[in-house]
C-alpha positions in Angstrom: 0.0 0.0 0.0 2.8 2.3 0.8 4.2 1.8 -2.4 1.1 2.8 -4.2 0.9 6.0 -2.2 4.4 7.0 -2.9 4.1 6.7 -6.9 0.8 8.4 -6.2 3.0 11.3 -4.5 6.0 11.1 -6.4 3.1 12.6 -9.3 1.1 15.1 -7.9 4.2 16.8 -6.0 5.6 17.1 -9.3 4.9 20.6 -10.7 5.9 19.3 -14.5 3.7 16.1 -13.8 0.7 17.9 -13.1 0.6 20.6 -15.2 1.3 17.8 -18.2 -1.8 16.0 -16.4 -4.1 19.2 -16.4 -2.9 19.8 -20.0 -4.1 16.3 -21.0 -7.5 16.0 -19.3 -8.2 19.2 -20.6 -7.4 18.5 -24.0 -9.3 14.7 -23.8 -12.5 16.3 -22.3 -12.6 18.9 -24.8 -12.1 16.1 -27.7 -14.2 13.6 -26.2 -17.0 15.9 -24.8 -17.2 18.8 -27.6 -15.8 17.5 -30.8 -16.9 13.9 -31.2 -19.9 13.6 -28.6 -21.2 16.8 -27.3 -23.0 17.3 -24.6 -26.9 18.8 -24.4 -27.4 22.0 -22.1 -28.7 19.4 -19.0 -25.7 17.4 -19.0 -23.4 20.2 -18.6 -25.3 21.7 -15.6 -24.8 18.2 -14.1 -21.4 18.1 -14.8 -20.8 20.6 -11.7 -21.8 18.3 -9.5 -18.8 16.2 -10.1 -16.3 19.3 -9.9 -17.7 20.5 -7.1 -17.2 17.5 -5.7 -13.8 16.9 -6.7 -12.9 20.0 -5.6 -14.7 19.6 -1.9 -12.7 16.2 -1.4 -9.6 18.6 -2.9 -10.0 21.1 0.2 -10.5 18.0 2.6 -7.0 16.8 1.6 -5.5 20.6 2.2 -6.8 20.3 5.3 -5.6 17.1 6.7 -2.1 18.7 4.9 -3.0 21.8 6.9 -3.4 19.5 10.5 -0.4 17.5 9.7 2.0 20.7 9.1 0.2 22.5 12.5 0.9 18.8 14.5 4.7 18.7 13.1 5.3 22.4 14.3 3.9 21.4 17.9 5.9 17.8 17.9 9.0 20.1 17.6 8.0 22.4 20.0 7.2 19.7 22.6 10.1 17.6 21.9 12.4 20.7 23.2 10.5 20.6 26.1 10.5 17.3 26.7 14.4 17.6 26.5 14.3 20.1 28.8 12.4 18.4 31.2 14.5 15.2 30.6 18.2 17.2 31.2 17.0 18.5 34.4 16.4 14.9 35.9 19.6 14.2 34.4 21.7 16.9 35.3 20.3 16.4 39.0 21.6 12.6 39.2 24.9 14.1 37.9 25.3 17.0 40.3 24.5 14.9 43.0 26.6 12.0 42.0 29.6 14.4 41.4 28.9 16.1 45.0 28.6 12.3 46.8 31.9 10.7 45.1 33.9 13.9 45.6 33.2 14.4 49.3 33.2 11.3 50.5 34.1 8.6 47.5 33.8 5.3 49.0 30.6 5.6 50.7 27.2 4.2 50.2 26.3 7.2 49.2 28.0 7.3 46.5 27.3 4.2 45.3 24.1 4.5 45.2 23.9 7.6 42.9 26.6 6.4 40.5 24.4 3.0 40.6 21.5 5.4 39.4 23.3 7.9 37.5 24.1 4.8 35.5 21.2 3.0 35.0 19.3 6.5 33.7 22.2 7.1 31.0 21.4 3.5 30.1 17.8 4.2 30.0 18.2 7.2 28.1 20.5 5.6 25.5 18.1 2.8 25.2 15.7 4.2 23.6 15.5 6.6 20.5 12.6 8.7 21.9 12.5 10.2 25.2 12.0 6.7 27.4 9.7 6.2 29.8 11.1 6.8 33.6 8.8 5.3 36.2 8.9 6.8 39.7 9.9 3.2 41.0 13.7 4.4 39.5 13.5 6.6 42.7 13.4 4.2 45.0 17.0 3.4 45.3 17.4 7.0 46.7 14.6 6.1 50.1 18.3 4.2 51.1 20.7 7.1 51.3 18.7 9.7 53.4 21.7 11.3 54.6 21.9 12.8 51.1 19.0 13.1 49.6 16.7 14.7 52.4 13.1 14.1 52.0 12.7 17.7 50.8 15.6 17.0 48.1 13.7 13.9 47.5 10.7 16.1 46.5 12.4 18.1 44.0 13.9 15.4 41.8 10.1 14.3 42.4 8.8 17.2 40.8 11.1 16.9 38.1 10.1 13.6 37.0 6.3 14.4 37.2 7.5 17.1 34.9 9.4 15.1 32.7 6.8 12.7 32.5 3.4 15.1 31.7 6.0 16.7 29.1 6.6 13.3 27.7 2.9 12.1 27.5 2.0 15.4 25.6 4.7 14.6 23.0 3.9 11.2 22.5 0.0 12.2 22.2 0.8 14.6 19.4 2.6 11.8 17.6 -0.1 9.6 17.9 -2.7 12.8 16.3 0.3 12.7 13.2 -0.4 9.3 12.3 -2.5 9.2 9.2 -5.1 6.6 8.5 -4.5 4.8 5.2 -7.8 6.6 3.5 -6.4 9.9 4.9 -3.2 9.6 2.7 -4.8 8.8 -0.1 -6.8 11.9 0.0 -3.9 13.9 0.5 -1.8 12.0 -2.1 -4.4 12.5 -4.4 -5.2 16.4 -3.6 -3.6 17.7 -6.7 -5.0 15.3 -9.4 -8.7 15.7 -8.3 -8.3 19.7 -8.1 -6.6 19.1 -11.7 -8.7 17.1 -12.8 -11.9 19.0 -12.1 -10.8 22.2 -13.2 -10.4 20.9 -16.4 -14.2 19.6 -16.0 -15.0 23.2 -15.8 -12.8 24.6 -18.2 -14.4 22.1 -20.5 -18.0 23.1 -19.6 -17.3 27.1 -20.2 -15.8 26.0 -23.6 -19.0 24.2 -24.3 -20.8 27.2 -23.0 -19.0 29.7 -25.5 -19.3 27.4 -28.3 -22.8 27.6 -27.9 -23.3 30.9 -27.6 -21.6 31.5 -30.7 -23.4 29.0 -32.4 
């Protein structure tokens, strides 16, 4: 299916590609439709129906183009935040880790944090998006209370419930970016329809002068 929708694309994001098209169907309609079988009055006014129509699907497709564009903008700007949010549970493992080895190096202390300073640069390497980290990964610090205070403990609290509401938004937008199969073919096909029934009415008002001349 994807390989259908990408020749599909690789067509109607091709300015040369669909002007030829437009060119062509305009040419066959007016052949087909004034020259060898014309049209009566009636049929011609029917006709609209089916550019109009073409031409309403045509604005749905800009609009799902329209969403998508809007939902890339706010994945970027989420993902900085999620970052953010991510660097400053980092950076506190690390300034804590640094300030428990360099005071006192052979302590539980500092075993602890390294212990945890490590396992979160695992996590984080991991994964290619921004990982999931549970609150459970705090646990390890309930055993060195000498450092991490319970009011210390509530900070790098707060910056994983940070971290984490940050994250869920991110991955929510991701999730609204996804496209349904039927929705990418509307958008693939966005040019071509528009093309297509413009030269439906081009054809028509050529049919229309030709009559009035007649």
């Amino acid at each position: 299916m994807s390989d259908i929708i990408s020749a599909i694309e690789a067509v109607s994001y091709n300015i040369y590609w669909v002007s030829a098209l437009f060119v062509s169907c305009a040419l066959l309609l007016h052949v087909l439709f004034i020259v060898h079988w014309p049209l009566s009055l009636q049929r011609w006014k029917q006709s609209e129906y089916i550019w109009i129509v073409l031409t309403f699907i045509s604005v749905l497709g800009l609009v799902e183009e329209s969403r998508r564009l809007n939902l890339k903008q706010e994945i970027s700007r989420h993902d900085k935040t999620v970052v953010v949010a991510r660097d400053s549970v980092h950076n506190w493992y690390m300034n804590y880790q640094t300030y428990s080895c360099v005071t006192e190096p052979n302590t539980v202390q500092c075993a602890v944090m390294s212990d945890s300073l490590k396992g979160l640069n695992l996590l984080i390497a991991s994964s290619q998006d921004h990982p999931e980290i549970p609150v459970s990964f705090l646990l390890e610090l309930n055993s060195i209370n000498e450092l991490v205070s319970p009011s210390v403990y509530q900070v790098i609290y707060a910056r994983l419930n940070k971290y984490s509401a940050a994250r869920m938004k991110y991955l929510a937008f991701i999730a609204s970016a996804r496209r349904s199969y039927a929705r990418q073919i509307i958008v693939a096909l966005t040019p071509l329809l528009f093309i297509f029934g413009l030269a439906i009415k081009l054809t028509k008002v050529t049919a229309e002068y030709a009559r009035s001349n007649n």
